[in-house]
C-alpha positions in Angstrom: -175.2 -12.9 -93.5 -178.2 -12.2 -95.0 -179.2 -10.4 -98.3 -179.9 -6.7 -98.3 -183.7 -5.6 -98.2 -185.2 -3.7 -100.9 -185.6 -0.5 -100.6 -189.5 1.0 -99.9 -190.9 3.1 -102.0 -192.8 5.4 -99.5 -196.1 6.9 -100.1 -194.8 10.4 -100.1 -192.2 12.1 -102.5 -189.4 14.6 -101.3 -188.6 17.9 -102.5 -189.0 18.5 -105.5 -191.0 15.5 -106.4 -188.2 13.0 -105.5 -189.1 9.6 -104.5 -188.6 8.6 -101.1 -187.5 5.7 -100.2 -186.9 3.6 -96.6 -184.2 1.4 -95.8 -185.0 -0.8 -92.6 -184.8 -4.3 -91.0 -187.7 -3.5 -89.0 -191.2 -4.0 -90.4 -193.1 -2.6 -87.9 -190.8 -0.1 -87.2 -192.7 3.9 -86.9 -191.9 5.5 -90.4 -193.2 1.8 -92.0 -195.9 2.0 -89.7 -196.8 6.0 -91.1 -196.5 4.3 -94.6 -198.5 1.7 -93.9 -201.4 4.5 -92.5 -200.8 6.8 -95.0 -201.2 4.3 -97.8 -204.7 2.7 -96.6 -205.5 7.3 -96.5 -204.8 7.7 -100.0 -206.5 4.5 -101.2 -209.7 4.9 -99.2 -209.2 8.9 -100.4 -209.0 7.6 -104.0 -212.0 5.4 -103.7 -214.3 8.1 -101.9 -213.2 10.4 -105.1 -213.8 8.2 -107.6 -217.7 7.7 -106.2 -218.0 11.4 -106.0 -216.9 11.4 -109.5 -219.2 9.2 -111.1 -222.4 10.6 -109.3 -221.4 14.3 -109.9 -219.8 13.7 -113.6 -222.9 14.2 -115.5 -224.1 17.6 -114.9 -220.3 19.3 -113.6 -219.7 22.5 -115.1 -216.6 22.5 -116.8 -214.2 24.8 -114.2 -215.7 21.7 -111.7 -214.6 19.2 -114.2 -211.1 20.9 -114.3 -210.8 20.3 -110.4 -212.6 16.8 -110.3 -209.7 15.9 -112.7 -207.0 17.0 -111.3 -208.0 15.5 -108.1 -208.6 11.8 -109.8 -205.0 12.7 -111.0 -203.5 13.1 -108.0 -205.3 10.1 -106.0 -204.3 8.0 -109.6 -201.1 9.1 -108.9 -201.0 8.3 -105.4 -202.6 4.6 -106.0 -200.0 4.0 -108.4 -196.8 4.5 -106.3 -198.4 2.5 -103.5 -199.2 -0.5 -106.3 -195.4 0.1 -107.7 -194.6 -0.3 -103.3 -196.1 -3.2 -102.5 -195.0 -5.1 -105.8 -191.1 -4.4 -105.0 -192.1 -5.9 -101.9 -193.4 -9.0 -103.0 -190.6 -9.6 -105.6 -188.1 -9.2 -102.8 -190.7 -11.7 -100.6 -190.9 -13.9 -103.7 -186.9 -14.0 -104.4 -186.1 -14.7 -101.1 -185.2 -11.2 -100.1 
């Protein structure tokens, strides 16, 4: 019998916020697979607002600046719960799991 897997942290939360979380044997299975694809969105999102940032950042008016923000927030946000993701899985990888 083998150990049980660690729980994925998806790239999505639930209602009200909650983390969501997948349970599964199957790696390529279709809700990792949606993961998977909706993680590479967000990052290449985050990277396409962070360039906007820095060419706009130096002339935005502030009620711009307010939006820019909240924006690099979000896709902070976003990079950060796929980084927290992927290094569960590779402590479970890296303790046998």
């Amino acid at each position: 019998m083998t150990a049980p897997r660690e729980p994925r942290l998806l790239p999505w939360s639930g209602p009200e916020g909650k983390p969501c979380y997948l349970v599964t044997d199957d790696h390529g299975g279709p809700v990792s697979r949606l993961a998977d694809t909706t993680e590479v969105t967000q990052l290449g999102m985050g990277a396409e607002l962070l360039a906007h940032a820095r060419e706009v950042l130096p002339g935005t008016p502030p009620g711009e600046l307010r939006y820019l923000a909240e924006r690099l927030a979000e896709s902070l946000a976003n990079a950060l719960r796929v980084a927290e993701s992927r290094g569960r899985r590779l402590e479970a990888v890296d303790s046998g799991g």
